[in-house]
C-alpha angles and dihedrals in degrees: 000000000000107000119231095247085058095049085049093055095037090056098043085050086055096044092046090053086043093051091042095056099040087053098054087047095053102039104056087040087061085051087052098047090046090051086065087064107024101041119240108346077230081087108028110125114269144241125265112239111216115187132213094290094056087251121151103246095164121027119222144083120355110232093259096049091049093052101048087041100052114015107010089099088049111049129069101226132170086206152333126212133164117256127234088233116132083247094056091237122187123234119219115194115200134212092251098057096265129123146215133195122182149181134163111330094328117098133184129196128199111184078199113046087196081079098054104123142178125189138184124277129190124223124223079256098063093259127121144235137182118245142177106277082249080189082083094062108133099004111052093002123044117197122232133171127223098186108132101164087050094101092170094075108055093185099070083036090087132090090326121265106056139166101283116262138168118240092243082055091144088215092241127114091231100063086047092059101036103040106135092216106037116359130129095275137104092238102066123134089224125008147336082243094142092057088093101063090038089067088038086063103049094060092276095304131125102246113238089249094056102155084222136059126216 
């Protein structure tokens, strides 16, 4: 007899691969529908990039002014808020209970926006910042990467939001589950960030080796 703990984690598993799925379909079909107005999303204004500091590296948009400007019409949201996060990211809260939160070309996904955390970071001078609790990564957070005009990684230079990868990626299954910085295990310097593509993938389904439980 399967015990309650096993169904739980089993659901959830299944919620987290449904919600998965359905986000990286509606949200490039959005791109898609917002192509036919704003012309290709290659040339679409940017982001602006803040650091740690909250200093302005990259002058553009900031991430509110890019979303209403370019997907607002084309999403079914229950809200959207700034973040108190040191890039000024915007949260996006879906009808099915998911999140995103967004900045620049860095993208971060929840299937349960009750998940959704920030933490306290400490700069080299001693301030601090909040910041993604980048420890979720793969479990409770999915990366993905929203870069169009970035042609020396092939594989975000498909329909726009896409599982985050680095441009030197080299395209095996092995590499997205040992990289020491930010592969699929529970070992990595940094975060779980190629997780993502690593579902993607597999059709969408957490593989039966995952490194997390849910």
């Amino acid at each position: 007899m399967t015990s309650l703990p096993t169904l739980t984690q089993k659901y959830k598993k299944q919620i987290v691969e449904t919600r998965l799925a359905k986000f990286y379909t509606t949200i490039n079909q959005a791109i898609a529908q917002s192509e036919v107005e704003n012309g290709s999303r290659m040339y679409w204004n940017l982001m602006e990039i803040r650091n740690q500091s909250n200093v302005v590296s990259r002058e553009g948009l900031t991430p509110k002014e890019w979303y209403e400007q370019y997907l607002k019409k084309y999403l079914k949201v229950i809200k959207v808020e700034d973040s108190n996060t040191v890039e000024k990211r915007l949260d996006v809260y879906f009808t099915d209970g998911s999140l995103l939160t967004f900045s620049g070309s860095g993208w971060g996904f929840y299937p349960f926006a009750k998940d959704y955390e920030k933490i306290e970071r400490e700069n080299a001078d001693g301030t601090s910042y909040n910041d993604l609790n980048r420890e979720t990564c793969g479990q409770k957070m999915f990366s993905f990467i929203f870069d169009p005009t970035n042609k020396n990684n092939k594989y975000i230079y498909k329909k726009g939001v896409e599982p985050y990868t680095y441009a030197n990626w080299d395209g095996t299954i092995d590499e997205l589950k040992n990289n020491t910085k930010i592969g699929c295990n529970k070992n990595v310097s940094n975060a779980a960030a190629y997780c993502t593509m690593l579902i993607q993938l597999n059709g969408w389904k957490i593989p039966n080796d995952y490194p997390f439980k849910f």
